[in-house]
C-alpha positions as CSV (number, residue, x, y, z in Angstrom):
1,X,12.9,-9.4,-25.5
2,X,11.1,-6.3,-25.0
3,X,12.2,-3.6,-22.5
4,X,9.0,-4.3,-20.1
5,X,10.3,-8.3,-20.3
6,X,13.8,-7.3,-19.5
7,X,12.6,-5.0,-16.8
8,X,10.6,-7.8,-14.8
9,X,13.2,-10.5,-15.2
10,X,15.7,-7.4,-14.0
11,X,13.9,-6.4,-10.7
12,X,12.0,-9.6,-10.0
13,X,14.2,-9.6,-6.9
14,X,13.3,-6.3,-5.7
15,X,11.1,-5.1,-2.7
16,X,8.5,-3.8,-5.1
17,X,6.6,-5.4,-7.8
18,X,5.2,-3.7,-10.7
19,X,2.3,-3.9,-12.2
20,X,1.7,-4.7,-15.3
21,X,0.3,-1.2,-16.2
22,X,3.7,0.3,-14.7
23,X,5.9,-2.3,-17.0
24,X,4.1,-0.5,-20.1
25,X,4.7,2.8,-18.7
26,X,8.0,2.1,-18.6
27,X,7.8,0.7,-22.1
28,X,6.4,3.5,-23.1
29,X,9.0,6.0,-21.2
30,X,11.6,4.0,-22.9
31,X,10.0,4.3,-26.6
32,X,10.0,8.6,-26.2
33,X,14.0,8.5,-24.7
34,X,15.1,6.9,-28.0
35,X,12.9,8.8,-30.0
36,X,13.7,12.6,-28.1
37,X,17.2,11.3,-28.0
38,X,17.8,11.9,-31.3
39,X,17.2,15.3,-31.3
40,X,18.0,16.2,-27.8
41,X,21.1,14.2,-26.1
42,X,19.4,12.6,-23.6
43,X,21.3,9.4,-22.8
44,X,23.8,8.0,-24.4
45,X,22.1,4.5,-23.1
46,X,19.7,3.1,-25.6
47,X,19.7,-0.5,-25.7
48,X,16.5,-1.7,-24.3
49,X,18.4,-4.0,-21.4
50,X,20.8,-0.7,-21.1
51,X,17.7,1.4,-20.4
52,X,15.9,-1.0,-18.2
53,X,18.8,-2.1,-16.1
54,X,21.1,0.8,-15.8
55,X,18.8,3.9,-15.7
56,X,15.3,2.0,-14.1
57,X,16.3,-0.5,-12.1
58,X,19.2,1.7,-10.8
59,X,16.2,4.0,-10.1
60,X,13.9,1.6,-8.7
61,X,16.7,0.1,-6.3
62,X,15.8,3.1,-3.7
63,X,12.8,1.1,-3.0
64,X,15.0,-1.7,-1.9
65,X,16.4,0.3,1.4
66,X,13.9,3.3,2.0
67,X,9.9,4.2,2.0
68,X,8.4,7.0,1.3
69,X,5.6,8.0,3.1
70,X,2.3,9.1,1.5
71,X,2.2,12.3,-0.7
72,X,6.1,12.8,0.4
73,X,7.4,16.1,-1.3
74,X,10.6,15.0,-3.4
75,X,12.8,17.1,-5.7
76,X,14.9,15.4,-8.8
77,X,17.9,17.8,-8.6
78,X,19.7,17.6,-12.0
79,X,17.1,15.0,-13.5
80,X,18.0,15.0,-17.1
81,X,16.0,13.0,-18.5
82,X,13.6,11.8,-15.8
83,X,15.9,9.5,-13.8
84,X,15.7,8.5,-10.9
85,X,12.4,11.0,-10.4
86,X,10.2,10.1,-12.9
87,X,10.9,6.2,-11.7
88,X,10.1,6.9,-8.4
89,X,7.1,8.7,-9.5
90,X,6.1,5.7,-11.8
91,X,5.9,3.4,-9.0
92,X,4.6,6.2,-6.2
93,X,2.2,8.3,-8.1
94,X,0.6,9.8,-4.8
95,X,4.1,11.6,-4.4
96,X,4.3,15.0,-5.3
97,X,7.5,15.6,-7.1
98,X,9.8,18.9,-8.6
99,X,12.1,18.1,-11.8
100,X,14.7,20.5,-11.3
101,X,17.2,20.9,-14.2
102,X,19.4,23.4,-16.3
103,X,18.6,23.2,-19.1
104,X,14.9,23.9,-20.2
105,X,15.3,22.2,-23.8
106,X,15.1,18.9,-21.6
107,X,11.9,19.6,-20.3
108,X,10.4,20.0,-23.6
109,X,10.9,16.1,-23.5
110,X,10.1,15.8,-19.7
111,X,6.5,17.6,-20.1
112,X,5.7,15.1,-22.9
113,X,6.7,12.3,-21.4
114,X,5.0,13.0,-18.2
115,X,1.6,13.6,-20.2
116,X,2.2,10.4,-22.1
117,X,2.6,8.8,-18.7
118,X,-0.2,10.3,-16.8
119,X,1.3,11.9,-14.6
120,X,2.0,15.1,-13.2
121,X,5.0,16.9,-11.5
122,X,6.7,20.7,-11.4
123,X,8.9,21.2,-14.0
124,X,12.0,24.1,-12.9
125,X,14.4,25.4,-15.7
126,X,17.2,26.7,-13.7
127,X,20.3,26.3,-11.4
128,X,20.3,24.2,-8.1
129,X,22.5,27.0,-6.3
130,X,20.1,29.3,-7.2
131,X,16.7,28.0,-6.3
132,X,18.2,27.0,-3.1
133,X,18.3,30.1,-1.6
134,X,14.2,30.9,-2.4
135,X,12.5,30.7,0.2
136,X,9.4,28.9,-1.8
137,X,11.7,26.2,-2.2
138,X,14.6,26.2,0.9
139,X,14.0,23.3,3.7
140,X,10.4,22.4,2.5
141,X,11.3,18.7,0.7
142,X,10.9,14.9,2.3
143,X,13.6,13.9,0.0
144,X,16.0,15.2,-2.3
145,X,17.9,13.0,-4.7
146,X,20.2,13.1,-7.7
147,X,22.0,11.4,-10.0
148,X,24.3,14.3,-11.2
149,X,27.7,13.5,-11.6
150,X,29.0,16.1,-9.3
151,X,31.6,14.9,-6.4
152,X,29.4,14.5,-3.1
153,X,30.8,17.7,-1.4
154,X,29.9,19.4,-4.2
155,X,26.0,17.7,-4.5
156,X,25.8,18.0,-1.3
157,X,25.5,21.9,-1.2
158,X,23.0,21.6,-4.1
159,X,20.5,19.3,-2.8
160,X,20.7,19.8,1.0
161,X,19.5,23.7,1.3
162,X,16.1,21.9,-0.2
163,X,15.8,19.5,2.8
164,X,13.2,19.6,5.7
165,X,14.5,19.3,9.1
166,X,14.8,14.7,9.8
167,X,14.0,14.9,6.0
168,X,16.9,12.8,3.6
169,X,18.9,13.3,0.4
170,X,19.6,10.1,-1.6
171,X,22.6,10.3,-4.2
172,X,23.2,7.3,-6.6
173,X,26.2,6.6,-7.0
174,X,28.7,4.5,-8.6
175,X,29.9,1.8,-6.2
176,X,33.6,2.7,-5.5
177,X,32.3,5.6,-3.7
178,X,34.3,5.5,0.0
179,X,36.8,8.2,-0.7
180,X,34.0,10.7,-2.2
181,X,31.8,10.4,1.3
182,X,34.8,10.6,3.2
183,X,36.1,13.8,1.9
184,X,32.6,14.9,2.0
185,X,32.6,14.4,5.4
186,X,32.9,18.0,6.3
187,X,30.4,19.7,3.8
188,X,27.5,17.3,4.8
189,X,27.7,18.6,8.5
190,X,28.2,22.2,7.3
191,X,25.4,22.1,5.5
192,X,23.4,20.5,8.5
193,X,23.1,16.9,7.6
194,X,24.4,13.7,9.1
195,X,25.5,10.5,7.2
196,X,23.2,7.9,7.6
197,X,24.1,4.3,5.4
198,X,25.6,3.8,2.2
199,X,24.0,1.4,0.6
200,X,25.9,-0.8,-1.6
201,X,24.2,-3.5,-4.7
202,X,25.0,-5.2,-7.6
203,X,23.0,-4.0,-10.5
204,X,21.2,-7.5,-11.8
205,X,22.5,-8.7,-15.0
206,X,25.8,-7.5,-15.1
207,X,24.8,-4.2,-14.4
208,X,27.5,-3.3,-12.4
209,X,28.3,-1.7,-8.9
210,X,26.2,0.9,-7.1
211,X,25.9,2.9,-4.3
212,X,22.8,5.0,-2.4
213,X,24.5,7.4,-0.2
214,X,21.3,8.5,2.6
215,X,21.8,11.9,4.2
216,X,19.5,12.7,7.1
217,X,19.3,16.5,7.6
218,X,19.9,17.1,11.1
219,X,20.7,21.1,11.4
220,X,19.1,24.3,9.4
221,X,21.2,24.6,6.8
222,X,23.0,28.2,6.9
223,X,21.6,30.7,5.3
224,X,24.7,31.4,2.8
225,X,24.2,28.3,1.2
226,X,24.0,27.6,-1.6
227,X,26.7,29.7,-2.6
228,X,27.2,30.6,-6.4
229,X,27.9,28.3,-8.7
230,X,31.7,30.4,-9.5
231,X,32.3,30.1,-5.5
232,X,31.0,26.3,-5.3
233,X,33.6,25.7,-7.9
234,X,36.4,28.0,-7.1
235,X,36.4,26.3,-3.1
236,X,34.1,23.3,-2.7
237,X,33.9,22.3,1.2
């Protein structure tokens, strides 16, 4: 089967139904990562039911517990290659949505893709930790999410600086995740947010467990955080 076949079987369960001109988009979006992959490691997921299950229905799955409302600021903190922000903005075009990553090589697939797509968003090469404390970017996003690989404590002080006040930040997670938000426990109401849900699926088709873990951001976060990345490191919260 093709990926867009795979896709629709994969989510025909979900909240959302795509369209058939979002199934080629993704087919297309799947086409580029295989093809950028090989000169930029990308993913090391390239099977087309590995691509459509594991990074865009794992994606899509947010739609299954939260909305967004219309033209809802979000910020992709750590995107990589486009997931879960790029998904979200697949489905929600009207959104207006930051790719924030690390490495700027990545956005030289990131800009193509997204004019391939149609679509736009703000591409930033640089650190979380950093761009957290500018006031341009500091407390003005609906929703921040990430699927970094960072322990929460740790993500948390990335991705929660960038939060509005009764805004949320969304990480995916694996599903065995109940020891990581409990020693996180601490940092998230440092850093002025409150644990909402966490949000616990099966991936279809074998997929395999996952978690959304939904912060609400409750209190400013203080103005010394983010710290630097050698501080976030050296003495996580």
């Amino acid at each position: 089967m093709e990926l867009k076949e795979i896709l629709a079987l994969a989510v025909q369960d979900y909240t959302i139904k795509l369209t058939e001109q979002q199934l080629e988009q993704f087919d297309l979006y799947d086409r580029l990562l295989v093809e950028w992959n090989r000169k930029i490691n990308l993913t090391a997921i390239t099977d087309p039911q590995g691509v459509a299950v594991k990074h865009f229905a794992d994606s899509l799955a947010f739609f299954n517990y939260m909305e967004l409302p219309e033209g809802a600021k979000v910020i992709d903190i750590g995107t990589g290659a486009g997931f879960p922000g790029v998904v979200l903005k697949i489905v929600r075009p009207d959104i207006k949505l930051t790719l924030l990553d690390s490495l700027n090589k990545r956005f030289l697939f990131l800009r193509e893709l997204l004019s391939q797509l149609g679509l736009e968003a703000t591409c930033i090469a640089g650190r979380a930790e950093e761009y957290g404390q500018k006031m341009t970017e500091r407390e003005c996003y609906d929703l921040a999410v990430s699927r970094a690989v960072a322990q929460l404590n740790t993500l948390s002080e990335y991705c929660l600086p960038y939060v509005r006040l009764s805004g949320r930040f969304v990480a995916f997670k694996g599903g065995d995740c109940g020891e990581e938000v409990t020693r996180a426990a601490k940092a998230i109401q440092t850093l002025g947010g409150k644990l909402t849900q966490v949000h616990r699926f099966e991936l279809p088709m074998n997929g395999g467990s996952r978690s959304l873990i939904e912060i609400e951001k409750v209190q400013p976060t203080p103005d010394k955080y983010p710290r630097n990345n050698g501080r976030i490191k050296a003495k996580p919260l």
